[in-house]
C-alpha positions in Angstrom: 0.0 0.0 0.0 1.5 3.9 -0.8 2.1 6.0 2.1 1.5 9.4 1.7 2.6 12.4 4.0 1.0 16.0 4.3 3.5 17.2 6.2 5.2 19.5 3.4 1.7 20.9 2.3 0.8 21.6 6.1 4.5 23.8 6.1 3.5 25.0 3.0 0.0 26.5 4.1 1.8 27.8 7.3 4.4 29.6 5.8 2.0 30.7 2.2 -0.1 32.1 5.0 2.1 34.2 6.8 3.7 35.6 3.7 2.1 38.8 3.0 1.9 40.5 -0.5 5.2 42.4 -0.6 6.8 38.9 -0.6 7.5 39.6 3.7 6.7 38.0 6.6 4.7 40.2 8.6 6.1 42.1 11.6 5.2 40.4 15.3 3.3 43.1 16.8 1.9 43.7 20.3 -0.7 41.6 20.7 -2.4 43.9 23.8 -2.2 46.6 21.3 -4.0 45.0 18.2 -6.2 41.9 20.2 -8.1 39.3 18.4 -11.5 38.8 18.0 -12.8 35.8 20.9 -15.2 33.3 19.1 -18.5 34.5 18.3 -22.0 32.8 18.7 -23.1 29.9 16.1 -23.6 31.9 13.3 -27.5 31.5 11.7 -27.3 32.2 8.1 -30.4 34.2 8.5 -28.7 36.7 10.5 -31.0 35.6 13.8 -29.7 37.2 17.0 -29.7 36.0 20.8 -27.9 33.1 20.6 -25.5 32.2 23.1 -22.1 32.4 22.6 -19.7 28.9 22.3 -17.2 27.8 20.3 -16.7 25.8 17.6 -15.4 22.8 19.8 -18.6 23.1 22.1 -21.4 23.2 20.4 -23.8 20.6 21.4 -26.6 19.1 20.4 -28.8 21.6 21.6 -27.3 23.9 19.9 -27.8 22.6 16.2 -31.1 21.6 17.2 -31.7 25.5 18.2 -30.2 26.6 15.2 -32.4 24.4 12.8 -35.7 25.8 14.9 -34.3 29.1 14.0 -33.5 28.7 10.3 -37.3 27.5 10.0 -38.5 30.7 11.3 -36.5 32.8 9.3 -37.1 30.9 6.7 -41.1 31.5 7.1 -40.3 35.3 8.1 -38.1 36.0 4.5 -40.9 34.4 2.1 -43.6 35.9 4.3 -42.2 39.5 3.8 -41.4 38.8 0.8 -44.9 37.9 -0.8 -47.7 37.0 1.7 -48.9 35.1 -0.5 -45.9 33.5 -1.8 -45.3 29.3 -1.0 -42.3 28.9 1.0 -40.6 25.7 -0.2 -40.4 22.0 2.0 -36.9 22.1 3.3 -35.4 19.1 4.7 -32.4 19.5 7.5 -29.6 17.4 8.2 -27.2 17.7 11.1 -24.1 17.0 9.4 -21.2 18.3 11.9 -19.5 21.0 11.6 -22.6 22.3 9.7 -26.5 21.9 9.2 -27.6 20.9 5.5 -30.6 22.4 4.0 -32.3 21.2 0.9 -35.8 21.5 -1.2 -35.1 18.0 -2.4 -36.3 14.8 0.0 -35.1 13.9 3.3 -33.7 11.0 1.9 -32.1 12.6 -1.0 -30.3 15.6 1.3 -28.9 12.9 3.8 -27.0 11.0 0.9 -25.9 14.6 -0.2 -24.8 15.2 3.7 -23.6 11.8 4.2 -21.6 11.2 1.0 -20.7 14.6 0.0 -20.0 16.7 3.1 -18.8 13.7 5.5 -16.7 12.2 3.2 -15.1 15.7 2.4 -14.7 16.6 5.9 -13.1 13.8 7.2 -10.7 13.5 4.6 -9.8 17.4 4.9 -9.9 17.1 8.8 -7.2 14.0 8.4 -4.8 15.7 6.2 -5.0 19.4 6.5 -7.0 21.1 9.4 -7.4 20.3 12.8 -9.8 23.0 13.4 -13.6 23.5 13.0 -15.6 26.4 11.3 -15.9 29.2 13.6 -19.4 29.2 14.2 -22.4 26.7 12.8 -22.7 27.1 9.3 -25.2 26.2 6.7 -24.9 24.3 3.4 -27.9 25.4 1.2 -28.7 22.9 -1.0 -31.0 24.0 -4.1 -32.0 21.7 -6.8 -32.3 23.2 -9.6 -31.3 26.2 -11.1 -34.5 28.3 -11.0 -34.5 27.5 -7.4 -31.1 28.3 -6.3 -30.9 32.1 -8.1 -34.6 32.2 -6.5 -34.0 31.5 -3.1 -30.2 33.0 -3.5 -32.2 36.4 -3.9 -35.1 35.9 -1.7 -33.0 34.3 1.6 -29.8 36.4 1.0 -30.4 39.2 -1.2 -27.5 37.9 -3.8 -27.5 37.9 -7.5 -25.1 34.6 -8.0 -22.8 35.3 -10.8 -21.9 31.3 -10.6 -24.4 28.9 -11.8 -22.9 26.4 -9.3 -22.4 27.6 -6.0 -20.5 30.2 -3.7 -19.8 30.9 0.0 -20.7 33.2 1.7 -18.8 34.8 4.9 -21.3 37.3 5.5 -24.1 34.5 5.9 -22.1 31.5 7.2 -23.6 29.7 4.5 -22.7 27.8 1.2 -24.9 28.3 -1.1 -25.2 25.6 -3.8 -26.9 24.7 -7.2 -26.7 20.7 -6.3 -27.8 20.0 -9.6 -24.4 20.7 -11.3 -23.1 18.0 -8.9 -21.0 17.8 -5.9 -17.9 19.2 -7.0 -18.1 22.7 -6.5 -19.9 21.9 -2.6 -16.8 20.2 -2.1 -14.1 23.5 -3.8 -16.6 25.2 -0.9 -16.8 23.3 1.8 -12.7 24.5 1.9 -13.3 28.1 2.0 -14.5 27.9 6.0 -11.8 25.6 6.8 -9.1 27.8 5.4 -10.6 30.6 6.9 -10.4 29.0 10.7 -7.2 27.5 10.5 -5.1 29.7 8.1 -6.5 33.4 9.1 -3.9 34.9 6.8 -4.0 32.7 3.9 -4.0 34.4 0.6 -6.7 34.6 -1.8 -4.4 32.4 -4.4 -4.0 29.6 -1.8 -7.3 29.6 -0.7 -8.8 29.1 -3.8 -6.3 26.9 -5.1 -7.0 24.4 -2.4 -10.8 24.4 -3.1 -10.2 24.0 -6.9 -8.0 21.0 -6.7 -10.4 19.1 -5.1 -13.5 20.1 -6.8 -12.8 17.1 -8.9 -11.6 14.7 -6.9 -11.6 10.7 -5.6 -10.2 8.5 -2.4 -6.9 7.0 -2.8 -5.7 5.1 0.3 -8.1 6.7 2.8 -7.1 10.1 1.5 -8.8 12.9 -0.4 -6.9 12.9 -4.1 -7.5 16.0 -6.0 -7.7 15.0 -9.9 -7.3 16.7 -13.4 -10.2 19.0 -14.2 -11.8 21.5 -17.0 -10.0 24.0 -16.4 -6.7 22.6 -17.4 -7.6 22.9 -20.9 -7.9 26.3 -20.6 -4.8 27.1 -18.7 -2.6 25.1 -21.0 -4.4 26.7 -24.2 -2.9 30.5 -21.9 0.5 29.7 -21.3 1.0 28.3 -25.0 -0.3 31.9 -26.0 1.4 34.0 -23.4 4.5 31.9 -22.3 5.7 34.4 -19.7 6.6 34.0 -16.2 4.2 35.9 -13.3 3.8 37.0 -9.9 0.4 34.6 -9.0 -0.4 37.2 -6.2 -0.1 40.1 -8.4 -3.5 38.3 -10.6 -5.3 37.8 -7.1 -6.6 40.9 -6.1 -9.6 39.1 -5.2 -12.5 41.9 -5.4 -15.4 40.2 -6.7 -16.5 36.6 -7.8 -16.1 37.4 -11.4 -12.2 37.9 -10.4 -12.0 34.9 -8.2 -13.2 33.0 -10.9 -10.3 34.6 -13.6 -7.2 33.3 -11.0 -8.5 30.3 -9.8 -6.8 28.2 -13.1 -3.0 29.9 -12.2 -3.9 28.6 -8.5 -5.1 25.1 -8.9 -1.8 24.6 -11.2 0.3 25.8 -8.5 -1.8 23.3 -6.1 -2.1 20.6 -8.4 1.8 20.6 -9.2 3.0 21.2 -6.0 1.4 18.3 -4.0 3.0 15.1 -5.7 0.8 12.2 -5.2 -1.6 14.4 -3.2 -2.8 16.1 -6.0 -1.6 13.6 -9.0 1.1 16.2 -10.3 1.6 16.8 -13.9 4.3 18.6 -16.4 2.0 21.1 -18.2 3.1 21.8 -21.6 
């Protein structure tokens, strides 16, 4: 059986994260001067308030079983104001630690989404990479269909998605998904939160990268394997066109999802051929 080792990624998150943008690590200063932020309440999607605070590593089962009384109602309250007359959709919930999964599908068909989608994902990510949970209880939004995910995209969140596939959302604690396109993308997102609680200062590049190697991706000895996917194509068709060397960061000024989108092929290559095995590393030519 191969052995694999994520040491050298885990040294290479901690030290991509602590480089800043003028290629520096950045100054130690005074913690009692610049403090930081103690863990906030579980986070409801919905923007619900009154919730005791807890961290991540103590939330019990009370408090998912709160949170999911408390999505209902806001649920109700957003279509209600809305349209009075407006038919808020069945939603189904799953507890799926670290998060809650939502879906207008079945019962049935949102556990196999929160059993074989998001548990495989986080255990495997949890094994290799992060030892930390979400800040907060987040929520997984499954929609699925098209029509129902820009619908309920606008009418729950007030966004106009600019992906037809799915997104996170800091601002909501939420990941917002077309499942229809398939469980690729959920999985590029379920990465986002993870990053975000265990690398604080990981750059945009890296962050994405991660998520985009294993949006396609497969187990290989009891670990998550990121594989080859569409958008090598394109990047190979670029650096035929434009064989030029580049600063990554200098392409990541990350300012809306319409520029995430444009970097996240330079960052997957730099992922995908800098993991070996891990993330089945190839010459591009």
């Amino acid at each position: 059986m191969r052995t694999t080792n994520s040491f050298p990624f885990t040294l290479f998150l901690i030290v991509a994260c602590q480089w800043n943008g003028a290629g520096r690590l950045p100054v130690a200063r005074d913690p009692q001067a610049n403090p930081q932020p103690k863990a906030t309440a579980p986070a409801i999607a919905l923007a619900v308030a009154d919730v005791p605070p807890t961290t991540s590593a103590t939330f019990t089962d009370a408090d998912f079983a709160r949170h999911v009384e408390l999505l209902k109602t806001e649920i109700k309250k957003k279509v209600r104001n809305s349209d009075p007359r407006a038919y808020a959709a069945e939603f189904s919930f799953v507890i799926q630690r670290p998060f809650v999964v939502i879906g207008d599908e079945t019962k049935q068909a949102v556990q196999q989404h929160a059993e074989g989608t998001v548990k495989w994902a986080v255990d495997r990510l949890k094994q290799d990479f992060f030892t930390k949970d979400p800040n907060g209880i987040l929520d997984i939004w499954l929609f699925k269909d098209a029509a129902s995910y820009e619908k309920h995209a606008r009418l729950l969140f007030g966004d106009e998605p600019t992906t037809p596939y799915g997104y996170y959302s800091s601002t909501h604690k939420a990941l917002i998904m077309n499942i229809e396109t398939g469980g690729g993308t959920l999985v590029h997102e379920i990465v986002h939160p993870f990053m975000e609680a265990n690398f604080p200062a990981c750059p945009p590049w890296l962050n994405e990268g991660l998520g985009s190697l294993y949006e396609q991706c497969g187990d290989v000895d009891g670990h998550i394997h990121g594989f080859t996917n569409w958008r090598l194509p394109g990047l190979q068709k670029v650096i035929r066109q434009r064989p030029v060397r580049v600063r990554l960061a200098d392409h990541c000024k990350i300012e809306t999802p319409r520029n995430t989108t444009s970097c996240l092929p330079n960052s997957r290559s730099v992922r995908h051929n800098s993991l070996g095995d891990w993330g089945e590393s190839r010459r591009i030519r």
